[in-house]
C-alpha angles and dihedrals in degrees: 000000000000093000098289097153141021133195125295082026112144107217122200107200113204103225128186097168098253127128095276102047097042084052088047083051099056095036094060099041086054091053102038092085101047088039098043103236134127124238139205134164132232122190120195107215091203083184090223098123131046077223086064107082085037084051100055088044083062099053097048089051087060087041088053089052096048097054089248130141111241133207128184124199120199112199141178108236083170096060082045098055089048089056099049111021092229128139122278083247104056092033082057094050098046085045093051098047088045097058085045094051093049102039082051081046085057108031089052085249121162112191132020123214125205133184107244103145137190088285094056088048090061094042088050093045088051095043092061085045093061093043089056089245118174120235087295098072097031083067084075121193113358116226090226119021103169117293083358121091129183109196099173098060084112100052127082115228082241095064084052099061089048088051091054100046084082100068133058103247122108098207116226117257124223110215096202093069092068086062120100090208097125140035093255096056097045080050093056096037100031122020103040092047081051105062091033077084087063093041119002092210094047086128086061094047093054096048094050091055091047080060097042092051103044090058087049081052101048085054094046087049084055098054083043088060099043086045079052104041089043098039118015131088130196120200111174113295094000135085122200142166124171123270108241100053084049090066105032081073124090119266093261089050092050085057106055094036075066095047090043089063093047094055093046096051091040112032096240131115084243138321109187116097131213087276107046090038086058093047096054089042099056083048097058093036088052117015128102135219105305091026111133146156139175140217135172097355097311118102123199130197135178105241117187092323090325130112109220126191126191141154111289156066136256085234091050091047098052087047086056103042080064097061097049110195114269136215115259111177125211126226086259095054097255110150118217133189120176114302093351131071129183125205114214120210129182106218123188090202127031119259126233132270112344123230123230080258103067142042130200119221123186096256086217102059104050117103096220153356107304117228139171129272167178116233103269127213097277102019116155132188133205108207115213115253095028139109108226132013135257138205106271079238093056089040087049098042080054092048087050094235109170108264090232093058091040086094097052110041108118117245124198102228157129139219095294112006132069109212117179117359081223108256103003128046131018121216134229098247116092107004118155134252152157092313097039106127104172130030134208105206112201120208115196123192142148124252109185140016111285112246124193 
């Protein structure tokens, strides 16, 4: 039973009155007292059917002979499905596992077990194929995911209805699964029967590669997570590794180390498919500093030999490089950009050692308020302790400054001098000296998260 339960375990069994979970019913209640564990029933009354209400009566009354406690859950799909816009399907499904979960939360329940059988398992298997899903869909149902357990992934439906034959019970039937109204249903009436001409135990096949290739998953998640642990770096929204142990690992490694990213910037498993995962890999295998791309919301960039992935798109990115951040001042003269603000101070004496954070400019010998800003078309700098001047890009390409940061550093300035490039490099304007009598400290710090 792959471990799915241990003693002193409560075990809530989601129950609709059908063959498989009858059969599900009556299996664990068989096994609780040689296992160990408690068990209880919940039945989800969708309210699709007239059959429905008739349906859950019939399940309490076997609950009632066996001795278990019954809940039923009545629920609105059809609220669901206006909330969300999803299918009736999938609405009845989030609906279902949300009434389980809350009737275990309140029953003191730790696991729930539902009937998904070796059938299911095929038709599953055959479901992500169709779709075009990698080796993550074609695992199939897991026997354990988290508080849900399948026991019967390694029984045939037609074990089930042999099982059943022993007990007195004639298990309720659900007409809408004779319709071939939906993809999972022609799987299951048409298209297995189909290729059981080809191999009468396809269903077995397909559930033994489901369990080959969950266990090659489960490794390749391992080697995802080393690459992760040795290489990879997370700073707030953004995911990195350097490029070249990126591409020192084998193409499928590649792959999920991309799918990996997405997931980690977006919540989700993946969300990349076979298309979008190609595009950012040929990116990072042959792009070059500046490269970048976007899909599904994530957008990835080469950065000085380092693949970067952040929220974003490449859209989204040219509509914001048109609205730069601009300066807003508080009643007490703080000046704030974006994420950023400074904090100006007229000092008769130098301070102490400065931070990497401020910079200190004689007040006399600017030629105008400063202000912060973005980098402006034209804009030079004059780097203290250097002979010249340069573009701010070619100072920041030099800085190594991520190219897609590069429009929004703030920058201390006035209408014709750059003074400070904020945290990181001090200009030659302004700088004080012998005859320096009064200072403007500046105090740079960020406020909010940074978003791209």
């Amino acid at each position: 039973m792959h471990g799915l339960w241990a003693e002193g375990d409560r075990i809530l069994a989601a129950v609709s009155g059908g063959p498989d979970s009858l059969a599900l019913l009556l299996t664990l209640h068989a096994f609780s007292r040689d296992e160990g564990f408690f068990l209880e029933c919940c039945c989800v009354d969708h309210r699709l059917r007239t059959e429905s209400a008739a349906e859950a009566q019939f399940v309490q009354r076997v609950c009632r002979s066996l001795g278990v406690h019954c809940t039923v859950c009545t629920v609105d799909v059809g609220e669901e499905q206006r909330r969300t816009g999803d299918s009736l399907e999938t609405a009845a499904r989030s609906v279902r596992y949300r009434a389980l979960r809350e009737t275990a939360r309140t029953r003191g329940m730790t696991l729930i077990a539902t009937a998904h059988h070796g059938d299911d398992q095929a038709e599953t298997v055959l479901y992500h194929m169709i779709r075009g899903s990698g080796p993550e869909g074609l695992e199939g149902i897991c026997p354990r995911a988290g508080d849900l357990i399948r026991p019967f992934l390694c029984v045939r439906k037609e074990d089930i209805r042999r099982f059943l034959r022993r007990f007195p019970y004639t298990p309720c039937h659900d007409p809408t699964n004779d319709e071939q109204n939906c993809t999972r249903n022609r799987i299951r009436l048409s298209l297995l029967p189909a290729m059981r001409e080809y191999n009468p135990r396809i269903t077995d096949s397909l559930c033994r590669l489901a369990e080959v290739l969950r266990e090659e998953n489960r490794w390749m998640d391992g080697e995802t997570e080393k690459f992760w642990n040795r290489f990879g770096r997370i700073e707030e929204n953004r995911a990195c590794f350097p490029l070249p142990a990126f591409r020192q690992c084998g193409t499928a490694l590649q792959r999920r180390i991309l799918r990996w990213a997405a997931g980690r910037l977006s919540g989700e498993a993946a969300v990349f498919d076979y298309e979008e995962t190609e595009r950012f890999r040929r990116l990072l295998l042959r792009g070059r500093t500046g490269s970048r791309t976007s899909a599904a919301g994530i957008m990835a960039e080469i950065s000085y030999g380092e693949a970067r992935f952040y929220p974003g798109s490449t859209r989204s990115l040219r509509e914001k490089d048109k609205i730069p951040f601009s300066c807003t001042v508080r009643e007490d003269g703080t000046l704030c950009l974006g994420p950023w603000e400074m904090k100006t101070e007229l000092l008769d004496a130098p301070p102490g050692a400065l931070g990497p954070d401020q910079c200190l400019l004689d007040a006399d010998r600017l030629e105008g308020p400063v202000t912060l800003r973005c980098r402006r078309p034209g804009d030079r700098f004059s780097p203290a302790g250097m002979d010249g001047s340069k573009t701010i890009k070619k100072i920041m390409i030099d800085m190594k400054i991520p190219k897609e940061q590069r429009d929004q550093w703030p920058l201390a300035a006035d209408d014709r001098t750059v003074y400070w490039i904020g945290g990181r490099r001090r200009g030659r304007g302004a700088e004080p000296d012998g005859k320096t009598v009064r200072y403007l400290l500046l105090t740079l710090r960020r406020i909010t998260t940074w978003t791209d």
